[in-house]
C-alpha positions in Angstrom: -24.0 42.3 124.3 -27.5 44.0 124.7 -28.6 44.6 128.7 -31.7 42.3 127.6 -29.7 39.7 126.5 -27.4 39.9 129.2 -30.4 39.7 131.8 -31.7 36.8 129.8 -28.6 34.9 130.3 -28.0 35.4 134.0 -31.6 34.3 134.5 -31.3 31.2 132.6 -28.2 30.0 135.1 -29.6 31.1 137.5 -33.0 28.7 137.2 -30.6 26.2 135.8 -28.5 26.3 139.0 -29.2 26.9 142.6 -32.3 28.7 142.4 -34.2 25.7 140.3 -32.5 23.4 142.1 -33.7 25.0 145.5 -37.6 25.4 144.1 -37.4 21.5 143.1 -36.3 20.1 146.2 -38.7 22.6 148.3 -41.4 22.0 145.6 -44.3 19.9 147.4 -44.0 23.0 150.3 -44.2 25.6 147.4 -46.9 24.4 145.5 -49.0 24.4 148.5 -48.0 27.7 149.5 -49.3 28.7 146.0 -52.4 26.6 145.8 -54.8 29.9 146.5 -53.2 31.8 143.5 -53.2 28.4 141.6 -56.9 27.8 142.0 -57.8 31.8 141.0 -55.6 31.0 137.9 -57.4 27.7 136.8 -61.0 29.6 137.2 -60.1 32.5 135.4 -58.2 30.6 132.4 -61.6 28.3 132.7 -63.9 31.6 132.6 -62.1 32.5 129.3 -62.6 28.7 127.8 -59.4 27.1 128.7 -59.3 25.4 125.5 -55.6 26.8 124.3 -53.2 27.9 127.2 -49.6 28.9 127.0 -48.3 28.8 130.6 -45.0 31.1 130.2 -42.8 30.6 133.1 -44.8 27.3 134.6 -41.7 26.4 136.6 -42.8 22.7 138.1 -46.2 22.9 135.6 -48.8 22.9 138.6 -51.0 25.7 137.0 -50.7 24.0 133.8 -51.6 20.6 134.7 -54.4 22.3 136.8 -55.7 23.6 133.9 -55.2 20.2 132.2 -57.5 18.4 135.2 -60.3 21.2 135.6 -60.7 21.5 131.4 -60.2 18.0 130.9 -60.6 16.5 127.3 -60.0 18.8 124.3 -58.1 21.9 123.6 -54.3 22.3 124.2 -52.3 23.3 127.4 -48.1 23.7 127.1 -46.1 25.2 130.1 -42.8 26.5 129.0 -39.8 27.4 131.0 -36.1 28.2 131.6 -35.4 26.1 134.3 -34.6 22.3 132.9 -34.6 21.3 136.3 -37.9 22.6 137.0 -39.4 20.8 133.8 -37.9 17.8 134.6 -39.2 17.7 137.9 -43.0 18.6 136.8 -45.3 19.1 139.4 -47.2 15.8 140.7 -50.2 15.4 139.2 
């Protein structure tokens, strides 16, 4: 097995286990904790047009649904992860 896939694989159970698990149930404390980076995110994807965003890695979706309420109408946002418990959880909106 190739080292990338390897690393793939022990990341995938590990956001599919404890670790996504943990970022759910501490998820209204952690999305607050990254509201500053959040909001720089949302005005620079906005400065660029906003209109198509791939959100690799969105965890909970917060920056991607961000995105979704500062852009509004039009375009195309998709958030993408690992962690099935993360998606499932999906940030509040």
């Amino acid at each position: 097995m190739a080292e990338t896939e390897r690393v793939g694989e022990n990341q995938a159970a590990r956001w599919n286990g404890a670790a996504g698990r943990a970022w759910v149930d501490m998820q209204v404390l952690l999305d607050r904790l990254f509201e500053p980076l959040q909001d720089f995110l949302v005005r620079q994807v906005l400065a660029a047009s906003g209109r198509r965003v791939l959100d690799v890695g969105c965890g909970t979706g917060g920056v991607t649904l961000a995105v979704e309420r500062a852009s509004g109408a039009g375009g195309r946002r998709v958030g993408v992860d690992v962690s099935e418990p993360m998606i499932a959880a999906q940030a509040p909106s």
